[in-house]
C-alpha positions as CSV (number, residue, x, y, z in Angstrom):
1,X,119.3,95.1,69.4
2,X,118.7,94.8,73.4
3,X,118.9,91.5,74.6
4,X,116.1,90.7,77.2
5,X,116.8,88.4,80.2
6,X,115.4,85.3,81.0
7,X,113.7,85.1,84.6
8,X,112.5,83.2,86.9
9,X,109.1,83.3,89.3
10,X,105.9,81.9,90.2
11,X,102.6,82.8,89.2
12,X,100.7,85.1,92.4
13,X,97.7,85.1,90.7
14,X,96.4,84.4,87.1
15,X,92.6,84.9,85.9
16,X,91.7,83.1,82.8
17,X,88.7,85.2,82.5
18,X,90.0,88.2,82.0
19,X,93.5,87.2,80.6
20,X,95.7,88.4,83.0
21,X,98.0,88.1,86.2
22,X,101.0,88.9,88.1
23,X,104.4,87.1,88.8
24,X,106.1,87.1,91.5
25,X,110.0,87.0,90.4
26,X,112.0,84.7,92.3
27,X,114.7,87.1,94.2
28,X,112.2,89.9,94.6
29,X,111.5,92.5,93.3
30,X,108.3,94.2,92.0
31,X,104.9,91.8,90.8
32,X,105.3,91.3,86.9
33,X,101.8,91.9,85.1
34,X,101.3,88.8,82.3
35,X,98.4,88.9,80.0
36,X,96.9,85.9,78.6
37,X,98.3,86.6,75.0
38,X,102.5,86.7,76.3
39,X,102.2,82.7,77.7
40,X,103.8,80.0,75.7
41,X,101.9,77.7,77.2
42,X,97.9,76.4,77.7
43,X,96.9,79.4,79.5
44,X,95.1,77.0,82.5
45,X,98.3,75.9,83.0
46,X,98.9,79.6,84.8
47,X,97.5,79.0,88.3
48,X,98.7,80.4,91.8
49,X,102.2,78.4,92.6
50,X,103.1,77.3,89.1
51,X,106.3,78.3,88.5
52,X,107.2,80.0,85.2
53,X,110.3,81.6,83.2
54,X,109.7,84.3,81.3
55,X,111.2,87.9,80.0
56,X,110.5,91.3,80.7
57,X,110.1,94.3,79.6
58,X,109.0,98.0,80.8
59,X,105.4,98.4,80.2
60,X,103.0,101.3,80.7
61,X,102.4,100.8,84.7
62,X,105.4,98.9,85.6
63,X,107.4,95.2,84.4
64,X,105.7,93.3,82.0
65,X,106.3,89.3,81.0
66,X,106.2,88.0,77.8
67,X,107.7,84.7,76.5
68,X,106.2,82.9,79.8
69,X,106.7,79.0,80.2
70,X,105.5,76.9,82.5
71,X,107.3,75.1,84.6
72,X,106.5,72.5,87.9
73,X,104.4,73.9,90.1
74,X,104.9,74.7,93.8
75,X,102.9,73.0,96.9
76,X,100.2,75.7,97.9
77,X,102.5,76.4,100.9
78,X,105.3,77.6,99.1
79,X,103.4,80.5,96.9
80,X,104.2,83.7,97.8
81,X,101.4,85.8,99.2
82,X,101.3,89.2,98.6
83,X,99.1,92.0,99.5
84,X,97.6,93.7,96.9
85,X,94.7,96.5,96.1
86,X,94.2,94.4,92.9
87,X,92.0,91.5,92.7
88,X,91.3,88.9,90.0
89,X,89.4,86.6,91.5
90,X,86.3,89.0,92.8
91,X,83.7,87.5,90.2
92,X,85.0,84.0,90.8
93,X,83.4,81.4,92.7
94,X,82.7,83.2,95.7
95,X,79.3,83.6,97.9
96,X,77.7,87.2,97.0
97,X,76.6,88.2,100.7
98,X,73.3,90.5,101.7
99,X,74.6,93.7,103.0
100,X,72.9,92.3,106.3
101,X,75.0,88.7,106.1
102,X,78.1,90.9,105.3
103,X,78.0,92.8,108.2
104,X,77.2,89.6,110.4
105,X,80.4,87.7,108.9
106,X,82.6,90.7,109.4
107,X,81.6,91.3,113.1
108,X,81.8,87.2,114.0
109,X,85.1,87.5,112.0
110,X,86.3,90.7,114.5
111,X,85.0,89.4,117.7
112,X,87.1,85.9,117.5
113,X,90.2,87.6,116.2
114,X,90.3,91.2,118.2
115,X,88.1,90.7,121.2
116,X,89.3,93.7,122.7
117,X,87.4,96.0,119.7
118,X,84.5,97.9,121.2
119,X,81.1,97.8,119.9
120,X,81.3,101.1,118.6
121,X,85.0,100.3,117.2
122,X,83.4,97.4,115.5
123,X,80.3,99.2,113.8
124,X,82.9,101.7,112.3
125,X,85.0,98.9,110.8
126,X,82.1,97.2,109.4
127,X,80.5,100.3,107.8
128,X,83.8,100.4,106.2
129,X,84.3,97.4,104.8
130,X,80.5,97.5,103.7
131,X,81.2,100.2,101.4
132,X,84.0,99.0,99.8
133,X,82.0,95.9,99.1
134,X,79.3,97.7,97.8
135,X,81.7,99.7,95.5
136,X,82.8,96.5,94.0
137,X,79.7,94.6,94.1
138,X,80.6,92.4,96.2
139,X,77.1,92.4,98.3
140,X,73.9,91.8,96.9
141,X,72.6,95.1,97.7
């Protein structure tokens, strides 16, 4: 019989809709996926910063927990960010923007932070990011 290994980390991202997350384990190492049905624990107790032990074991796309317990969380501060092409939180709580309003938020958001884009590098980026937000619904339109 294989012994697993208890671990340590803290929860990146957790969506009690869907059932699922990842951990980030504490000394690196690749995100842990964590569904809904492997936590020992009220699954609202899973939010962004919480720190949890858990084991793991070699799932179909990568390290997956099961046996996860809660423990303290962590201040906001102290949560690991990480950037990642999956998102959990897409349907939750957020504005759903006009393609129009989009485009206005992204340009305001590119003329404060990189000034020294030009108009035409500007309308590229946006038309960019507009599809992707279309793709994934995230506009109105």
């Amino acid at each position: 019989m294989v012994r697993s290994v208890v671990r340590s980390g803290t929860i990146f991202s957790f969506d009690n809709v869907r059932g699922y997350g990842f951990i980030v384990p504490d000394g690196g190492g690749e995100d842990v996926f964590v569904h809904a049905n492997d936590l020992l624990d009220d699954k609202g107790l899973f939010t962004p910063g919480t720190s949890v032990e858990f084991e793991v074991a070699q799932g179909e796309r990568g390290p997956k927990a099961f046996a996860v317990r809660a423990l303290e969380p962590r201040p906001v501060e102290d949560v690991p960010v990480r950037r990642s092409s999956d998102s959990f939180d897409d349907d939750a709580l957020c504005d759903v923007l006009s393609s129009r309003e989009f485009g206005h938020e992204i340009t305001d958001v590119l003329l404060v932070k990189v000034p020294e884009l030009t108009g035409g590098q500007i309308v590229k980026i946006r038309e960019s990011l507009l599809a992707v937000a279309q793709k994934h619904g995230w506009t109105e339109d």
